[in-house]
C-alpha positions as CSV (number, residue, x, y, z in Angstrom):
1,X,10.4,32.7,23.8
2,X,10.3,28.9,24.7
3,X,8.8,27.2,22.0
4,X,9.0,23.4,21.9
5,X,10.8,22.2,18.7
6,X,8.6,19.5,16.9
7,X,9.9,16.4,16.8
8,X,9.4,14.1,13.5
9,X,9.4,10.9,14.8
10,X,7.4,8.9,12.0
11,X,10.3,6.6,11.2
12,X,10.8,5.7,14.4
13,X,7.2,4.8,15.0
14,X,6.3,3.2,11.7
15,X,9.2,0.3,12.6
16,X,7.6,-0.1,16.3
17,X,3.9,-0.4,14.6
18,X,5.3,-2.5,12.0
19,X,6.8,-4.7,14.2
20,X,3.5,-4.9,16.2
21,X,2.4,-6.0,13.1
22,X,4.1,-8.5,12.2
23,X,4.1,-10.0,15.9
24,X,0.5,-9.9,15.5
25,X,0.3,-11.7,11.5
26,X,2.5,-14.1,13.2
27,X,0.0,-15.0,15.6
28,X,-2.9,-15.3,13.4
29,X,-1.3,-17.2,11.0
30,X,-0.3,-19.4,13.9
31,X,-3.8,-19.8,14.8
32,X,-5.4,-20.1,11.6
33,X,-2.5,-22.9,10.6
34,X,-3.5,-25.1,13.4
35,X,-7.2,-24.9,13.2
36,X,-7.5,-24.9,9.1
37,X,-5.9,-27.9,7.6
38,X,-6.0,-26.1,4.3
39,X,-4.5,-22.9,5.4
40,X,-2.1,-25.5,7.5
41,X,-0.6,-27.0,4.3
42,X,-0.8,-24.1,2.3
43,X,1.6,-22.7,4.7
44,X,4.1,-25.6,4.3
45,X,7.2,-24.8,2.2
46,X,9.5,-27.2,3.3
47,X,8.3,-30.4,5.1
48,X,10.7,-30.9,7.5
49,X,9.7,-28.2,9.1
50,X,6.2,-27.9,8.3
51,X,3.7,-25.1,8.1
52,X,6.4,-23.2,10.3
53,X,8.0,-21.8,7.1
54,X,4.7,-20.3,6.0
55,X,3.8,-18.7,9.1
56,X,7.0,-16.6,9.2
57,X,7.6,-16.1,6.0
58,X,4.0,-14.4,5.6
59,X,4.6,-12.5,9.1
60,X,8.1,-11.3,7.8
61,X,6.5,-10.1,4.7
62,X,3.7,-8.1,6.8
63,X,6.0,-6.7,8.8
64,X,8.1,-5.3,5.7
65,X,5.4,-4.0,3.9
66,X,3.6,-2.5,6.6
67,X,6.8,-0.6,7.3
68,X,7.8,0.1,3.8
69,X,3.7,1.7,4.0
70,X,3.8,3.9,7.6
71,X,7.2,5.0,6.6
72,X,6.3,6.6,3.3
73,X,3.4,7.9,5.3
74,X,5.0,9.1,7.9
75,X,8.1,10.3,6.6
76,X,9.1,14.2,8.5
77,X,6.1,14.1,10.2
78,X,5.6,13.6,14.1
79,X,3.0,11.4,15.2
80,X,1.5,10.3,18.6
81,X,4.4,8.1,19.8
82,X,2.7,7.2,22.8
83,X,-0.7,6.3,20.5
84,X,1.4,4.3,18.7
85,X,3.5,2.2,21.3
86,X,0.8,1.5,23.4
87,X,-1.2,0.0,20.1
88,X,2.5,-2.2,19.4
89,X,2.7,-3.3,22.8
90,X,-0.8,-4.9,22.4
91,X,-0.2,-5.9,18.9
92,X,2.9,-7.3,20.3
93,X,0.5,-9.0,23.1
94,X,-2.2,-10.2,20.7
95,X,0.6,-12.1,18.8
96,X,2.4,-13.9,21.8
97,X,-0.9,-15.2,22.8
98,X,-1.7,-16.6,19.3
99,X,1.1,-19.0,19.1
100,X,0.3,-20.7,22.5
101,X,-1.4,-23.7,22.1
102,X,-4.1,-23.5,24.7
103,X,-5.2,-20.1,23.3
104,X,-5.3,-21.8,19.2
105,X,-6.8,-24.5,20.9
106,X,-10.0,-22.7,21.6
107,X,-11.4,-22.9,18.2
């Protein structure tokens, strides 16, 4: 009798999604900064550095709370892993491209 042992593997991929997560709220927050003056000084905490603070701040926050979410969730159960690294990577991809300024420049 060969039977394959389920794995549980939802911790392990809440903090990959979450981090896809976070990569991408990074990236929007990025792009919405530069483009929305209001959102832009909103996001400014500390002026020396600018709306910076705000855009990771908020990102870091997403990123815990997502996690803090799909790990509750997820908890001793096994999920898709692939499903869910491919969907990071591209999370992961999506956010990248929203801090370069010839993509935020677009709108």
């Amino acid at each position: 009798m060969n039977q394959q042992a389920e794995v549980n593997n939802g911790l392990p991929a809440a903090a990959m999604l979450a981090a896809g997560i976070g990569s991408l709220t990074l990236g929007l927050m990025t792009t919405l900064a530069e483009n929305i003056s209001v959102i832009g000084n909103l996001l400014n905490f500390y002026n020396p550095v600018g709306a910076l603070t705000g855009k990771t701040l908020v990102a870091i926050a997403v990123w815990l709370i997502s996690w803090g979410v799909l790990a509750g969730k997820w908890r001793g159960q096994s999920v898709n892993f692939g499903k869910i690294y491919k969907s990071t990577l591209i999370l992961v991809a999506l956010g990248v491209v929203g801090t370069f300024p010839p993509f935020f420049d677009l709108f």
